[in-house]
C-alpha positions as CSV (number, residue, x, y, z in Angstrom):
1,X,98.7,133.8,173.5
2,X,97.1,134.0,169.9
3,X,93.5,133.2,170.2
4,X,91.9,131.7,167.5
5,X,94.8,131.1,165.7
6,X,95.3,127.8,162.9
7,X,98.5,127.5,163.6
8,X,99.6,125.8,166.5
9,X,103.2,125.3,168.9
10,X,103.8,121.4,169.7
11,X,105.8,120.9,172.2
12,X,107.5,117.4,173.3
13,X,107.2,116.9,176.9
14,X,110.8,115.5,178.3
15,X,113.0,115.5,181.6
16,X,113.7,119.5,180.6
17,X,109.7,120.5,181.2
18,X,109.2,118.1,183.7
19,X,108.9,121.0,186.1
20,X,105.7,122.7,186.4
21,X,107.3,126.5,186.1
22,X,109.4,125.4,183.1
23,X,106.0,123.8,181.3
24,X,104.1,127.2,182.6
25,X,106.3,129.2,181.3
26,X,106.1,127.5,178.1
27,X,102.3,127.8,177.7
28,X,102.8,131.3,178.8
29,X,105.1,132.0,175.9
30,X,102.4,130.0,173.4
31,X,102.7,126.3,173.5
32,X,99.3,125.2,172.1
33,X,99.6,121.3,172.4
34,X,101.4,119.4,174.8
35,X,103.1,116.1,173.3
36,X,103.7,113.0,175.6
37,X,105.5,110.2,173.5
38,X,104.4,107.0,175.5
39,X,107.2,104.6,174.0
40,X,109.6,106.7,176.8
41,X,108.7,106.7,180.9
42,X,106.1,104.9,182.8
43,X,102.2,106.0,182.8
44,X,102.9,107.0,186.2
45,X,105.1,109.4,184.4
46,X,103.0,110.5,181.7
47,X,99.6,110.9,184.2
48,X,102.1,113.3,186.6
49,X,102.2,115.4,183.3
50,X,98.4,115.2,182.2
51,X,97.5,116.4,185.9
52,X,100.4,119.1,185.5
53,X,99.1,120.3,182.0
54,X,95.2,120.3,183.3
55,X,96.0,122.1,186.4
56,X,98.5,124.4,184.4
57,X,95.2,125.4,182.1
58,X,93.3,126.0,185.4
59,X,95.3,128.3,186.8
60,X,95.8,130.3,183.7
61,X,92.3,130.0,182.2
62,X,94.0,127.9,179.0
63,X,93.6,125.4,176.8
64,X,96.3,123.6,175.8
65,X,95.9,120.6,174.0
66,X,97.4,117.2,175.1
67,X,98.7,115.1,171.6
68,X,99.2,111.5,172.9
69,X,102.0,109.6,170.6
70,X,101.1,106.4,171.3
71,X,103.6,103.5,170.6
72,X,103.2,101.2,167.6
73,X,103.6,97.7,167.6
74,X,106.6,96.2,168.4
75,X,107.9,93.2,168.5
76,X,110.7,91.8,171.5
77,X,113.6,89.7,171.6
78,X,113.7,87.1,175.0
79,X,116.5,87.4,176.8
80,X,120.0,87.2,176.1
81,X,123.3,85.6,177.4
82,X,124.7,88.2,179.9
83,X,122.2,90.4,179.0
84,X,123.8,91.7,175.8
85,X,125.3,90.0,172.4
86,X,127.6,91.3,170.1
87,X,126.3,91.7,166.6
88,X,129.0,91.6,164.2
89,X,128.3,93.2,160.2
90,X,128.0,90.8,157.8
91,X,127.7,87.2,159.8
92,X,124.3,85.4,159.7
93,X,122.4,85.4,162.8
94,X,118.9,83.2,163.2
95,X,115.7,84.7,164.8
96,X,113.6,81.6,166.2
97,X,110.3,81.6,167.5
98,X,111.1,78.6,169.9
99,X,112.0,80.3,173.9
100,X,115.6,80.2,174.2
101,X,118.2,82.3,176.3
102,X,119.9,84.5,173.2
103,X,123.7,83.9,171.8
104,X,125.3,86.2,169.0
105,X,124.1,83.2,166.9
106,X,120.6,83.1,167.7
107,X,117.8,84.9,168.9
108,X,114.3,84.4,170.3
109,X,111.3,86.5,169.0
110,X,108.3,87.1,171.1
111,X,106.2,87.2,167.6
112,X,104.9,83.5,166.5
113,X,104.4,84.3,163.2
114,X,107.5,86.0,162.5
115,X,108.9,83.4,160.4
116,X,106.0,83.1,158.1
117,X,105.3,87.3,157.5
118,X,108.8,87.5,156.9
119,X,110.1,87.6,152.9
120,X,113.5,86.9,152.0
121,X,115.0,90.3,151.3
122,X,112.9,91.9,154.0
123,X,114.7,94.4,156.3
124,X,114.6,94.1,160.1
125,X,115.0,96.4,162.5
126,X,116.4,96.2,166.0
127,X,116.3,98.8,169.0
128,X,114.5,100.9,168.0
129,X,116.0,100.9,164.2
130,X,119.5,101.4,165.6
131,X,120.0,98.0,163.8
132,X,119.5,96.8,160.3
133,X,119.0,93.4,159.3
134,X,117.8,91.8,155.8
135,X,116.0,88.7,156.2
136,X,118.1,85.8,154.3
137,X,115.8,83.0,154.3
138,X,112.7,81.3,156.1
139,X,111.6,77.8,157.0
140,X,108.1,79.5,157.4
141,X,107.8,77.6,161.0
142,X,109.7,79.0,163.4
143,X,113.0,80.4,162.2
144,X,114.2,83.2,159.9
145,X,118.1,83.8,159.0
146,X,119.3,87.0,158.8
């Protein structure tokens, strides 16, 4: 390993260096900063690695940075019929504030004020982006269509 050197080797920690001789080996060949995204696995998950990485530097006298990639905000949908809807391109689905069990037709959002930061025009994303919708209109109360 470089010492003193600007640039620096991220790596992202996943189910591949899980292990602690696969992560060793890693920081042996020059990983400088360990990255744990937080919006995947359970903090159990991500303290096993922290320990793994501190007692990984231990044993080799290193000091490998830990980057956290904490998750942003996000907002959820409540449940859903069967627990999954069909989306289908181009048919008008309204997101509602009011608790309700989900339909291809309507959706409930855990955000109360939804309706009213929404503009018409505005694009909303669903899982994680995989989903694009524009916002069609507002009653600025408790429902947007989309």
């Amino acid at each position: 390993m470089i010492k003193y050197n600007k640039t620096k080797i991220v790596a992202t920690m996943g189910p591949a260096s899980a292990r602690k001789d696969v992560l060793e080996r890693m920081i042996r060949e020059g990983v400088d900063i360990c990255r744990i995204n937080f919006s995947h696995g359970s903090y159990e998950d991500v303290k096993k690695t922290v320990d793994m990485i501190r007692a990984i530097n231990k044993k080799l006298n290193t000091h490998v940075g830990i980057l956290a990639d904490l998750q942003g905000p996000k907002m959820r949908i409540g449940e859903v019929e069967n627990n999954s809807i069909e989306l289908v391109d181009g048919k008008e689905i309204t997101i509602t504030t009011r608790k309700l069990v989900g339909t291809a037709q309507k959706i409930y959002l855990t955000y109360p004020k939804f309706p009213t930061d929404v503009q018409v025009g505005d694009h909303i994303l669903i899982d994680d982006g995989k989903i694009l919708l524009e916002a069609l209109s507002t009653n600025g109360k408790d429902e947007v269509k989309a």
